[in-house]
Each structure stands twice: as structure tokens, then as C-alpha cells.
N, C-alpha and C positions, 0 to 999 in steps of 0.2 A: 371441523375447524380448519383452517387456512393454516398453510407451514408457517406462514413470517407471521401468524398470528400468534402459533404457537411458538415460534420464537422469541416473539416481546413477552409473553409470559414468563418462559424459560429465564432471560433476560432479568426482567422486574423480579421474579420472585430468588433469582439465586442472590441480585445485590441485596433485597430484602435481607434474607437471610443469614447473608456474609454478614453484612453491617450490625446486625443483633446480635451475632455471635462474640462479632466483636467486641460490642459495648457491654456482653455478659461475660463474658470467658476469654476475652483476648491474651491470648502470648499462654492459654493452657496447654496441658502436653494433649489433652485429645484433641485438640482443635488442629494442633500440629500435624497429631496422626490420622486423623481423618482427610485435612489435605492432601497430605504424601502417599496415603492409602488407596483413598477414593473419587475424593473430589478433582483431584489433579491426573489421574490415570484416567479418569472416564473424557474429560476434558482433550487429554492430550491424546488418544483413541479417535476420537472425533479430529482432530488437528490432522493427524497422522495419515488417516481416510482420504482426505481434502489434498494433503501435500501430494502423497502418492500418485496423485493424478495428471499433477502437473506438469512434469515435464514431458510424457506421452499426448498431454491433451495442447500446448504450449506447440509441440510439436505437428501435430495434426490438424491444430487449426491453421498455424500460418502456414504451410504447405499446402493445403486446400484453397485458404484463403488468396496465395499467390498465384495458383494455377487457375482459379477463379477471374483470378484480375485480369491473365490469357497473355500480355506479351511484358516484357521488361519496360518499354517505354510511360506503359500507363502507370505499372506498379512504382517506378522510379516520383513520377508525378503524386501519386498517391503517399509515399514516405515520404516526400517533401512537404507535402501538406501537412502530415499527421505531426512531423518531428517540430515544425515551424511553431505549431498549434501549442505542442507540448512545451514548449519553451516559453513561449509568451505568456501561455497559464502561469508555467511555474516562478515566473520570472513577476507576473503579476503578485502573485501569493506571497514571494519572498520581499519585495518592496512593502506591502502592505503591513506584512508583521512589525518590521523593520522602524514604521513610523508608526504604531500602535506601540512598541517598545520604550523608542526613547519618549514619544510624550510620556507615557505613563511612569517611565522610569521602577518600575515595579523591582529589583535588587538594592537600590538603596533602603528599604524598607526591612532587609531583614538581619536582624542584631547580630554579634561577630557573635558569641555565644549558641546562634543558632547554627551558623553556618560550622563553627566546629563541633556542632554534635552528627550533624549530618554528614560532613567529611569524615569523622571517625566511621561512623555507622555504615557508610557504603564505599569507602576508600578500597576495598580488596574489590570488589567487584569491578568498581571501573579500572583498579590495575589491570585485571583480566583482560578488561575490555581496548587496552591501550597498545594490544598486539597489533589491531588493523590502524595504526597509525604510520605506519610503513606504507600504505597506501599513496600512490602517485598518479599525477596525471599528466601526460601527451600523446606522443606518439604513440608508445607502448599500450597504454589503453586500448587504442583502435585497432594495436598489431596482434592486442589475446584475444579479442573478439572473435578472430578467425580462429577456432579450435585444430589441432592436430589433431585429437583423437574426440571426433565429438562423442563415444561411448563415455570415455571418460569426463569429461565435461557435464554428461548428463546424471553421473554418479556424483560426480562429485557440489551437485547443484549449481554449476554457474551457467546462468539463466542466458546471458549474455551472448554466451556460445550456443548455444540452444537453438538462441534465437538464427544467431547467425547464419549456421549447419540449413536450419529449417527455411530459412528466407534462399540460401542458393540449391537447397534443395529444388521447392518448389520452381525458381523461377528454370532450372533444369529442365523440368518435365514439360515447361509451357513449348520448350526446342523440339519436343519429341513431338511424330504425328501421335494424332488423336487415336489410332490402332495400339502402337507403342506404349502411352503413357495411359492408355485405360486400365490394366492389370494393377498397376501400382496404386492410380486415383484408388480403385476398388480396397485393397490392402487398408489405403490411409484413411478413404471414409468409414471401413469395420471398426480399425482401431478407435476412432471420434467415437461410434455409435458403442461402444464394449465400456469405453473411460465415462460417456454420460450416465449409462446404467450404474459403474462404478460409483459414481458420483451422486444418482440420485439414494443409491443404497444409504451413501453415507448422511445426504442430508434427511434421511428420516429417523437419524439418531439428534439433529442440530439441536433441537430445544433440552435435550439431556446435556450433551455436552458443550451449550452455552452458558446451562444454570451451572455448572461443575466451574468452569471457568470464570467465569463472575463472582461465582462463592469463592472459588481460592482468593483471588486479589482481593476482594471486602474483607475479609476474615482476615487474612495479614494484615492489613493497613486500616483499615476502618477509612474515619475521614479523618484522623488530628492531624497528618502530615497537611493537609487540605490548608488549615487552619495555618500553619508555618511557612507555607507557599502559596497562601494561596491569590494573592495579585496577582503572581508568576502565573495560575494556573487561571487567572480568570482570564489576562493577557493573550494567553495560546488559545482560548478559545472561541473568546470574541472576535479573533483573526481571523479563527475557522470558519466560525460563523460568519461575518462581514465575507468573507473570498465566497463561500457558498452561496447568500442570498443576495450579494450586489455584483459581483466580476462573474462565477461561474452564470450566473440566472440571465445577465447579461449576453454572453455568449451564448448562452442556451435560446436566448429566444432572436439574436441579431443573425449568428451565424452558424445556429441549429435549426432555426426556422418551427420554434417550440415553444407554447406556455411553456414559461418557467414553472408553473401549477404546477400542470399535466407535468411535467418531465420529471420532477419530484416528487409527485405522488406512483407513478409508474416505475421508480426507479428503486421505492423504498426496501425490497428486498434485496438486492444488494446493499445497503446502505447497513442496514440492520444485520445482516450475514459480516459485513465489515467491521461492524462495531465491535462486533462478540469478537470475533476470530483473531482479530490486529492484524492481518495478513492479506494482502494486497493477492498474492499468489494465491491462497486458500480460497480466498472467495473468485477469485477468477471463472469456474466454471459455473456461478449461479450471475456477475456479471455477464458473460455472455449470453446465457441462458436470455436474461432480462431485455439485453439490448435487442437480441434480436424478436421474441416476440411479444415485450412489453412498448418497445420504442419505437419498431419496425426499421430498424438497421439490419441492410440486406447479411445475408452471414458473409460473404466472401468479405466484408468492408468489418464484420465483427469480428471473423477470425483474423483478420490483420493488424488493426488497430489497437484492439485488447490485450493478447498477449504483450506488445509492445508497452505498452501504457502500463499494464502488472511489476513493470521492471523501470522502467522509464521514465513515468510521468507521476510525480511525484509534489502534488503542489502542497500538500499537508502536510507533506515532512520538511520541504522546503520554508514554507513558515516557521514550522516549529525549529529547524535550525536557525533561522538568522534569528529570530525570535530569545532562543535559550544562549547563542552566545553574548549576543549583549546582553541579555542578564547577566550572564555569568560576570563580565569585561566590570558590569555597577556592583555587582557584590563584593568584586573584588577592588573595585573604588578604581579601576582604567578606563581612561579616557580615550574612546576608538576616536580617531578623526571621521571626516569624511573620505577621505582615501581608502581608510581601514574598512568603513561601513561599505563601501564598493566592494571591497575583495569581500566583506564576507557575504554579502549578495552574489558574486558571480561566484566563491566557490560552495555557497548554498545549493543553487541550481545547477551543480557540476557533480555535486558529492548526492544531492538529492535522485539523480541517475542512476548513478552506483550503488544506490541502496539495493540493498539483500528485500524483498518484498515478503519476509518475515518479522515475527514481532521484537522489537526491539535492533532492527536491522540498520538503522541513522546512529546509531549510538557510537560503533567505532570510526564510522567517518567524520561525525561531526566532532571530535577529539581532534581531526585535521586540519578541522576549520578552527578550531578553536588554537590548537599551535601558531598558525598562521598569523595573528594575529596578535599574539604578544599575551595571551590570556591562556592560565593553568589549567593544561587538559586534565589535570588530576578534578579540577571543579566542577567535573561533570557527575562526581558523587553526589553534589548538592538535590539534583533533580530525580536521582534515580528510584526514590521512594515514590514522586508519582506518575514517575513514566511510564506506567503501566495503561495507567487510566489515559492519557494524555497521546498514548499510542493508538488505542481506539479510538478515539479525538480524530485524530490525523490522517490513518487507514483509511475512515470514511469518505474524509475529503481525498483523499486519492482517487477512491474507487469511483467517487464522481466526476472528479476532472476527467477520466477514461472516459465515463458516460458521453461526456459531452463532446469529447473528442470524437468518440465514435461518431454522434449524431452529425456534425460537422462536415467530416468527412464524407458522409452517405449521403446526406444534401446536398453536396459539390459535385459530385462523383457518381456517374451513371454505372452502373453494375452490366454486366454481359449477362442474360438470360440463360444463357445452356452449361452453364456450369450449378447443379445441384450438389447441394451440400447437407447430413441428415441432421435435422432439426433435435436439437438436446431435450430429451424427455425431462427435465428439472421441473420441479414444480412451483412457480414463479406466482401463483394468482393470491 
């Protein structure tokens, strides 16, 4: 049987599962203890496998990928593409929520009685969550990018630095002669080839620790919250949906030079690794996997683009924030102008950047957006019961707008022949 086959399994039968559990024994203490035991430990094993990879493989691709590209002028060219791309996506995604929103008006809908049972019920978690509200943006953004210690940067996961370290890393070695900078290529193409093995180990656990995954969340939640939210949640995902099959299919076939079909049917293991996972990062190295020999995006253009995009490109979240703060703005009966609904478009697609490309990683920034605005970042409890579900929602469409940026790219952009780079043994078919 095929991995992403046994992954829809995995998949289907843990919400199966979850969801009966729920409707028989929900809120029992063994239901409880089986999550915290089992279901959640095997789940976050598989998480863990996938994270650990990342910032050595994040690092080794766009190093390779840069030295690939062979001098600063074309790679300069090639960021300007990929950044330009990425912004337009996200910026698409986030208009579009934004008027699937107010037409629907989907928070006037829900009774004040409702709204205070779900503010008590998840009020201490988004307190929690109101630390990264301290959060800012200018200059100083673009000045932490640049890491002092990129060790520590890579400990302490900011992606951002990573990246950074690894893009002036790379374009370094392209100064060296080709004598010079062979010992080191060597080094950084072992490490790729040692992190995909790591990687495929991990994905021959996926279908265990997707069904784990699936069953925690069904089993806590079932569907009632569904029922309470759920305009809100059909809102976020007819967005999703609409940005996928009309704006992303578009670019996929204007300026990927791609059935929209073919590119969706090719692309569906990532898509399906995304959904499970919520994690932009976590699936990153079966994204690339895919792009390069499901789509046929050269690697040096998949090790550049991707990582980027894992951190970066974010049109799913970008939706689902402008998306959830004008809910939020109607439930609480505020009336955003059109002024307001500008700011929180542009600092959708500013904060949608800065996402952490783990799950539930929009959460403390879009509390910034929501200050902004005039609207109680405490009301971000209202959503947090199905933001689980709704975060897979949104991952997916991330991990697609990558897709297509990759394809974009790699059709503009002629590749250098003599840079080889080792193909990820992931198993994609």
C-alpha cells in the first residue's frame, strides 16, 4: 500500500474513532487518560521526528540551493521573484477572506450567552497566549534577522535567523574557487542526504502518528463546538477553499505553466502530511520531497523557495486572520471602517510572515492584530475550541501556496546544470 494512502487511512479512521469516543464517553477519565498516555505521546513522537529535522535540513537546503544559483546577482533576482510572489498570494488570500466575511457576517449570529461560555472556558489559555503580543514591526524586525549567534538561533528555533545565517552562508561559498568550496558543498550535501534518511525513518511511523493525532482532537471536542461556530468555521473554509481552486489554480496554470489537475493531484502528499501535522515546518521535508520529483522543480530552485515559504508564505493563515478578526470586531457588535479593514489586511500579511510554522503559531500574533484595531484581544478565546481543526484547514493551504511558488519560480528561472544536489529518498508516490 502507498504511504499517503496509508495516511488517509490513518487519518479517516482516527477522526472516526475520536468522534465515537466522543459521542460515547466524552469528558470520561479514561478518555482523558488514554489521550495524555497514548494517543497524544505517539502523535507528538511522530511531531518531534519531523521537527528535529528541520533546522539542519532548512539549513542545507538553502545553502546548497544558493550555491546552486552560482553568483549573488541571479540569486538576488530569484528572491525578488519568490518574495514578490509570496506577497501577492498572501495578499490575495487575505482580501478574499476579508469579503467572504463581511458579506456573510457570520458573529452576529452568535447569542451573548454563547460567547460567555466560551470566553470563560478558554479565557486562561489565550491569557497565556497574550505574552507574544509585545510583538512589533520595523526596522528591528529586519535588524534580528541577522543572528549574532546563529547556534543559538538555531536552538532556540527562530526560523528566521536560520534562514538568514544559511542564505549568507551559501552565497559565501559561491566567492570561493570551485577547489575551495568543494570540501564544504561535500559536508552540506552529507548532512541533506543523513536528515532525509532521518526523515524517511520518521515518515514510516506517519499513519500511526496521524491516527494519534486526529483521535486526540475528535475525542476532546467531538463536533458540538462545530454546531456553536459554525458559520465562523464554514466562513474560514470556503476562503480556503475559493483561494485554492480559483486564485492559487490560477497561478498554477498562468504562471506555473500547470493543469491545475495535474498539480493537485501531484501534489497531494504534501497536502495530506499538512493536514495531519498543522505544521508548515513538519511537512517541509516531504514538500520538498514532492516538488522536486512529483512536479519536476529543479532542487537548487526547491531548496530555495521552500524553506522560505515554510516560514514566510503564508496565505492560509493570512485568511484565517483577517477572517477571525472581523468576526471577532461582529461578535463584539464593532464596527471596523474601511480604514480599519486596510490595517488589518496589511498587518495580516505582515504578522502572517512572522508566523512560527507550527501549530497554533498565528495565534499570539493575530492578538496584535486584533489590538490594533480596537477589538478585545482577550476574544480570541471565542475561537480557540476549533482552532485545532481550522489550523489544518489553513497549514494545507500554506503548504500549497509554496507549491506554487516553487513551480513559478522554476518556469521563470533557468537552473545551472553542474551543481548536483542528493535527491530525498522520501517516499512520495
Amino acid at each position: 500500500m502507498k504511504l499517503h494512502t496509508k495516511i488517509v487511512l490513518g487519518l479517516a479512521t482516527g477522526a472516526l474513532a475520536g468522534i465515537t469516543v466522543n459521542a460515547l464517553a466524552g469528558g470520561a477519565a479514561w478518555v482523558t487518560w488514554v489521550n495524555a498516555n497514548i494517543a497524544n505521546p505517539i502523535g507528538q513522537v511522530f511531531l518531534r521526528l519531523l521537527f528535529m529535522t528541520v533546522v539542519p535540513l532548512v539549513f542545507a537546503s538553502l545553502t546548497l540551493g544558493v550555491a546552486g544559483i552560482g553568483n549573488v546577482s541571479r540569486l538576488g533576482r530569484i528572491a525578488a521573484k519568490t518574495l514578490v510572489y509570496f506577497l501577492i498570494s498572501t495578499a490575495l488570500s487575505t482580501v478574499l477572506g476579508l469579503v467572504l466575511v463581511s458579506i456573510a457576517d457570520p458573529g452576529s449570529g452568535i447569542a451573548p450567552t454563547t460567547r460567555q461560555e466560551l470566553l470563560a472556558t478558554y479565557r486562561g489559555q489565550a491569557a497565556d497566549m497574550q505574552l507574544g503580543t509585545g510583538v512589533t514591526f520595523g526596522v528591528s524586525t529586519f535588524v534580528n534577522m541577522i543572528p549574532r549567534n546563529p547556534v543559538q538561533s538555531a536552538a532556540s528555533g527562530d526560523m528566521l535567523a536560520v534562514i538568514c545565517f544559511a542564505l549568507i552562508f551559501g552565497a559565501a561559498l559561491t566567492r570561493l574557487s570551485t577547489e575551495r568550496a568543494r570540501p564544504m558543498l561535500g559536508v552540506v550535501e552529507a548532512l541533506a542526504d543523513v536528515v532525509m534518511v532521518i526523515i524517511d525513518f520518521a515518515m514510516k511511523l506517519a499513519p500511526f502518528g496521524v491516527f494519534a493525532l486526529i483521535f486526540t482532537v475528535t475525542s476532546r471536542f467531538g463536533w458540538h463546538l462545530l454546531g456553536e461556530l459554525g458559520w465562523y468555521v464554514v466562513v474560514v473554509v470556503l476562503g480556503l477553499l475559493l483561494h485554492a481552486a480559483v486564485s492559487l489554480s490560477v497561478l498554477v496554470r498562468f504562471l506555473g505553466g500547470m493543469n491545475p489537475i495535474q498539480f493537485w493531484l501531484k501534489s497531494r502528499m504534501s497536502l495530506i502530511t499538512a493536514f495531519s501535522t498543522s505544521s508548515s515546518n513538519a511537512t517541509l521535508p516531504t514538500t520538498m520531497a514532492v516538488a522536486e520529483h512529483q512536479l519536476g522543480v529543479p532542487p537548487t530552485i526547491a531548496g530555495f523557495v521552500l524553506p522560505l515559504g515554510a516560514t514566510m508564505n503564508m496565505n492560509g493563515t493570512a485568511l484565517y486572520e483577517g477572517v477571525t478578526v472581523l468576526f471577532l470586531a461582529q461578535v463584539f457588535g464593532i464596527d471596523l471602517t474601511l480604514g480599519q479593514q486596510s490595517v488589518v489586511l496589511i498587518l495580516s500579511v505582515l504578522t502572517a510572515v512572522g508566523t512560527a510554522g507550527v501549530p497554533g503559531g498565528s495565534l499570539p500574533l493575530m492578538m496584535v492584530v486584533l489590538a490594533a484595531v480596537g477589538v478585545p484581544p482577550e476574544g480570541i478565546a471565542i475561537i480557540l475550541g476549533v482552532d485545532r481543526i481550522l489550523d489544518m484547514c489553513r497549514t494545507t493551504l500554506n503548504v500549497a501556496g509554496d507549491l506554487t511558488a516553487a513551480l513559478f519560480v522554476a518556469r521563470t528561472e533557468p537552473v545551472a546544470p553542474d551543481i548536483v544536489i542528493p535527491e530525498a529518498p522520501v517516499a512520495v508516490a
